[in-house]
N, C-alpha and C positions, 0 to 999 in steps of 0.2 A: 282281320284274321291274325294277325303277326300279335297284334293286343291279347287275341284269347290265348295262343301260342305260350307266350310271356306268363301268365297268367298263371295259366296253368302247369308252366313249368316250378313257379315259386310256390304254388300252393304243394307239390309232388316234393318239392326239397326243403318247406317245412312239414310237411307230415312223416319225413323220412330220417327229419329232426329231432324230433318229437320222438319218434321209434325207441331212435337207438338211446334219448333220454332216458327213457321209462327203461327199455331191456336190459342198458349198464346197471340201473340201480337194483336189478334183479339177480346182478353176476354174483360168484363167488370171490374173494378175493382171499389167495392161503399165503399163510408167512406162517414162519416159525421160531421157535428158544431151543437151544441147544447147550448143554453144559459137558464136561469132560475133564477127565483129571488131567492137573498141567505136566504131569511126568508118566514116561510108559520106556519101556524095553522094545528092541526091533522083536516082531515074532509074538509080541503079548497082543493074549484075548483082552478085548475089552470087556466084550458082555454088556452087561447093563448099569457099569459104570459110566456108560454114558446115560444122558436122559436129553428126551428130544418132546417138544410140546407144541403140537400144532393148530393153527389160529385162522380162525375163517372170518377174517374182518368184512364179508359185503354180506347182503340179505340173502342172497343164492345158494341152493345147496351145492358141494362139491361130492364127485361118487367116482368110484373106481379112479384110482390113484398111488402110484408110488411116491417113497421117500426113500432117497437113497445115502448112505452114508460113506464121503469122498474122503478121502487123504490126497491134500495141497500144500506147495509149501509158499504160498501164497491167499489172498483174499478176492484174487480174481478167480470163480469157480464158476465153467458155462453149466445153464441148466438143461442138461441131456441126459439121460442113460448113460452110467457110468459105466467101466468095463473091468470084470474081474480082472485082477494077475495077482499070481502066487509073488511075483516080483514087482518092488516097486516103481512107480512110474505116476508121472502129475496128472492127479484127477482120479487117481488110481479107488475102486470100489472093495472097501473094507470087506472080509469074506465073512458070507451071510448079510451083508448089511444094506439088502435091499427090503422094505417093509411096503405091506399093499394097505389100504386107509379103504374101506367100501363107501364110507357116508361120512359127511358131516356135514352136517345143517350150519346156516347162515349167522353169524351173531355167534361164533360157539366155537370150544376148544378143544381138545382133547390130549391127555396124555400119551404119546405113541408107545405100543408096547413091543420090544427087542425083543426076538426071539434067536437071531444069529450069533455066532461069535464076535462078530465084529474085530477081524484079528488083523494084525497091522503087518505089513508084508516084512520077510525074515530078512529082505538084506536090507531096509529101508536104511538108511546115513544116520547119524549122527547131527542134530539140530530141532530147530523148529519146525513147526509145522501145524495147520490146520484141519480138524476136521469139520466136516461141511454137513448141513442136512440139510439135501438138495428136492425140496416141495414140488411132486408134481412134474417128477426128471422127463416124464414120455410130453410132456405139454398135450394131458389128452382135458383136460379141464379147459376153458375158458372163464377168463379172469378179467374184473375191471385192472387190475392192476400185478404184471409179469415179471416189474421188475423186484420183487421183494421175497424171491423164493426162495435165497437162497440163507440162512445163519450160519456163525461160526462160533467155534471157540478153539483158545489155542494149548498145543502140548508141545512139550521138548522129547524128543525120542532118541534116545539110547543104542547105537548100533553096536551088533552083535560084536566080542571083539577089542570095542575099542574103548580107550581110558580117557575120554577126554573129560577134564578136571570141569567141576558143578562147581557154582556158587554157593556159600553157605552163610542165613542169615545167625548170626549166635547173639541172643539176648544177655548180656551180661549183667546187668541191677536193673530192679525199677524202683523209684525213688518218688518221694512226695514232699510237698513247701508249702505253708513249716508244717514239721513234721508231728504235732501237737493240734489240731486244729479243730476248732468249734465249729456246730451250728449256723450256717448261712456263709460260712468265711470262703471264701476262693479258694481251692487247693489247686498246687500245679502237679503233676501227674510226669514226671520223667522216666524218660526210658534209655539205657546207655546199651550200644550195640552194637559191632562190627560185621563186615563181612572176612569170613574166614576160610574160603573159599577164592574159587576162580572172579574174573570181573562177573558183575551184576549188569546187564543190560534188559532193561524192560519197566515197564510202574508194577508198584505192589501197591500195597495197602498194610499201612501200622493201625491196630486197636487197641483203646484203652479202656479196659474192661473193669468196672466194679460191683463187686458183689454178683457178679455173671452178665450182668447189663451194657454194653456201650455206652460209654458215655461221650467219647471223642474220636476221631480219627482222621490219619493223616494221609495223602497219597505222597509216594518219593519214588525215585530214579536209579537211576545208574550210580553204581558203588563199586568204587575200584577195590581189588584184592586188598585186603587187610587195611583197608579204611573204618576209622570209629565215627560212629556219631550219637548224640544226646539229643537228642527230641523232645516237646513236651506240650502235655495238653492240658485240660484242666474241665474240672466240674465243682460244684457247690453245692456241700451235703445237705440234706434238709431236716435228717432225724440221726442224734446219738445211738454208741452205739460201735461195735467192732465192723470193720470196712476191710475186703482183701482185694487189692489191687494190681491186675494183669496186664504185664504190655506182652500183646501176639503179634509177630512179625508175619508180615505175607499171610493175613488170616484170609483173606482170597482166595489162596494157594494159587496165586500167578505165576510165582517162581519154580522153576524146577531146581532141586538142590538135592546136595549132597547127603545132608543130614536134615532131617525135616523135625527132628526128635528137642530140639535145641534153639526154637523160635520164641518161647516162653520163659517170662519172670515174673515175679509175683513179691507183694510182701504188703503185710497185713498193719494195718492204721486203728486207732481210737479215735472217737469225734465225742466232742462233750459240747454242754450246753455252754452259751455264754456267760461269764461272770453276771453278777446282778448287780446294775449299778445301785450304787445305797442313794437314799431319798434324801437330800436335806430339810431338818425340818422345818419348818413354817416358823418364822417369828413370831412371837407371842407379842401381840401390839395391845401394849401399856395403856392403863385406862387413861382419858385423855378430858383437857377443860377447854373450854372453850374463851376467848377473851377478843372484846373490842376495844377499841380506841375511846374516848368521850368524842361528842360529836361537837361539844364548845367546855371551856375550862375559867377562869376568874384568876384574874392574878394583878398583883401586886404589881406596879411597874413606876418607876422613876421619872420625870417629864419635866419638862421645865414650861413654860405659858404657852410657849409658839406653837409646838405640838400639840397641846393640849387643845388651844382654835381650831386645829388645822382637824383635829379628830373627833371636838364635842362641838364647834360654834360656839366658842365663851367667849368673846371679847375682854372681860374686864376680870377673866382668871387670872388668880396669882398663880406665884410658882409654890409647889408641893414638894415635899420628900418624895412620898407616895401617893400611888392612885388605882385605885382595883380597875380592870380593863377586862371585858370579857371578850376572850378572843374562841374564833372557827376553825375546826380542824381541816388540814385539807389534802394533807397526804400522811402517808405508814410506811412504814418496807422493815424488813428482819435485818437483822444485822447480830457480828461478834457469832460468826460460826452459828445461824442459827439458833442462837441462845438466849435474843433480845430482842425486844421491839422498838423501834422507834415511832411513835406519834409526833407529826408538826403542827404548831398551830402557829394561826396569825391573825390579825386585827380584820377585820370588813375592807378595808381599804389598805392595808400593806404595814401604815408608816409605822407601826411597831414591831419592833424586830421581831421574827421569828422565836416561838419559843418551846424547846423538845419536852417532852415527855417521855420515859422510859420505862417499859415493863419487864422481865426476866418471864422470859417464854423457852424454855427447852425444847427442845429439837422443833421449833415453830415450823410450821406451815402454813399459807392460806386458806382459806376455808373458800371454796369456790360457790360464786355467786352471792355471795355475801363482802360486802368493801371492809375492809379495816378490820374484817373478822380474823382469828388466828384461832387454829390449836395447838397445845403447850403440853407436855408431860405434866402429871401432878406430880 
């Protein structure tokens, strides 16, 4: 009994396994993008300068639903029903900026559309802050996944009143190396710029824009009051041709500043083709002869008896002036700067000295594959 018991318990907590398998894959799951401008006034509508896109990443449909839009001055924002006030306070709900969603299907996104003012409370401080677009604030959906409802983006806000000094980024030249440059060549892309302004706390983004296109860009930091700096990027043109070249500071628009009007430099380049390098031309190769060695030669040679034994078997030769000897060739090599040949010959058995033969071969070479061959300039 205790076996069916067991049994039947495991068979009820894999089927109840299995359930909640298949039902999650069925859930909804919403998250969202949110974008907002990084500078605003205590008291400014926003309206529809914000843009808020929401995202139903599971198979399930989500239906009747809010989204609410928070003012934090932080990134811990709970997901609940936010609460109006005309006065500021953390977590505080933008007036108008609650938004109802009726449907949206599984796998699918949807543009949110703002109809409130979305107005930032009139004494809010002077700083940073976040605004939040809080998916789903009543928790009236069921979701494979609750932690991802909340997005952010951030703005500096302005209290009513008060003068506290902006940073301001000022583009002062942008510059290019070398300032001449061809087809394929490297160009470096400088850009020289201070802050002119209060300190810089935060990352931006510098662009190096040509001809309207990105071509490079850099992320930087914190910039103390009336600090310079020269940065630089680079790209590699591919077609001739006039080039205008833009460095945009905080083309982001992460920073909140003073003067937003003063982020841009620009200055216009020529690119030309490569020079053509000149062809040398081909040598004109001189008609040419062709010359061997003899392969045996007859000479005249001086001897006295003993040699003469030693080289013909004469016993009972006298001694000679002269004696004709035909001797075997048996080596060659060029020589005198390539302008000569040497042939050697010798006897069949040695005992006659060595005897050269020389031809006048200009600029000689061997003739490959052929022994003692040469060609010679005629």
């Amino acid at each position: 009994m205790k076996r069916v018991t067991l049994l039947t318990i495991l068979i009820l907590m894999a089927a109840g396994f299995l359930f909640a398998q298949s039902y999650g894959r069925t859930l909804p799951d919403l998250t969202a993008r949110i974008s907002c401008p990084s500078y605003a006034k205590a008291g400014e509508e926003l309206k529809t300068n914000i843009s808020v896109k929401i995202i139903n990443l599971g198979k399930g449909t989500a239906k009747d639903f809010f989204v609410d839009l928070v003012l934090s001055s932080d990134t811990s924002v709970p997901v609940k029903i936010a609460v109006y006030s005309p006065n500021y306070t953390e977590d505080v709900l933008l007036r108008g900026g609650r938004e109802h969603v009726a449907e949206l299907k599984g796998l699918r996104s949807m543009a949110l559309r703002l109809n409130g003012t979305n107005k930032i409370p009139d004494d809010t401080p002077t700083g940073y802050y976040y605004i939040a677009a809080v998916v789903d604030s009543a928790n009236s959906v069921h979701e494979t996944n609750e932690e991802n409802n909340v997005a952010l983006c951030k703005i500096y806000v302005k209290g009513k009143g008060e003068q506290e000094k902006l940073p301001d980024l000022v583009a002062l030249k942008a510059w290019i190396k070398p300032p001449s440059p061809v087809v394929g060549q490297k160009v470096y892309l400088g850009c020289d710029f201070m802050n002119g302004g209060a300190d810089l706390k935060g990352t931006w983004k510098l662009s190096y824009i040509v001809n309207g296109k990105e071509v490079y860009s850099q992320k930087h930091g914190d910039i103390p009051s009336g600090a310079k700096r020269n940065p630089a990027g680079w790209f590699i043109p591919r077609h001739p041709g006039g080039y205008v070249y833009s460095c945009v500071l905080d083309s982001g628009s992460q920073i909140a500043e003073s003067n937003e009007g003063n982020n841009k430099a620009a200055t216009k380049f020529e690119v030309s083709l490569p020079p053509i390098k000149p062809i040398k031309p081909r040598p004109i190769i001189p008609n040419l002869i062709v010359r061997r060695c003899l392969d045996s030669i007859t000479v005249k040679v001086s001897a006295d008896k003993v040699s003469l034994e030693k080289e013909y078997g004469s016993g009972n030769a006298l001694p000679v002036n002269y004696n004709e000897v035909k001797l075997q060739l048996y080596n060659s090599f060029i020589r005198h700067n390539k302008n000569e040949v040497s042939c050697q010959y010798r006897s069949k058995k040695g005992e006659i000295p060595n005897v050269v033969y020389l031809f006048k071969c200009k600029n000689a070479f061997k003739v490959k594959g052929k022994p003692h061959t040469y060609s010679c300039k005629k």
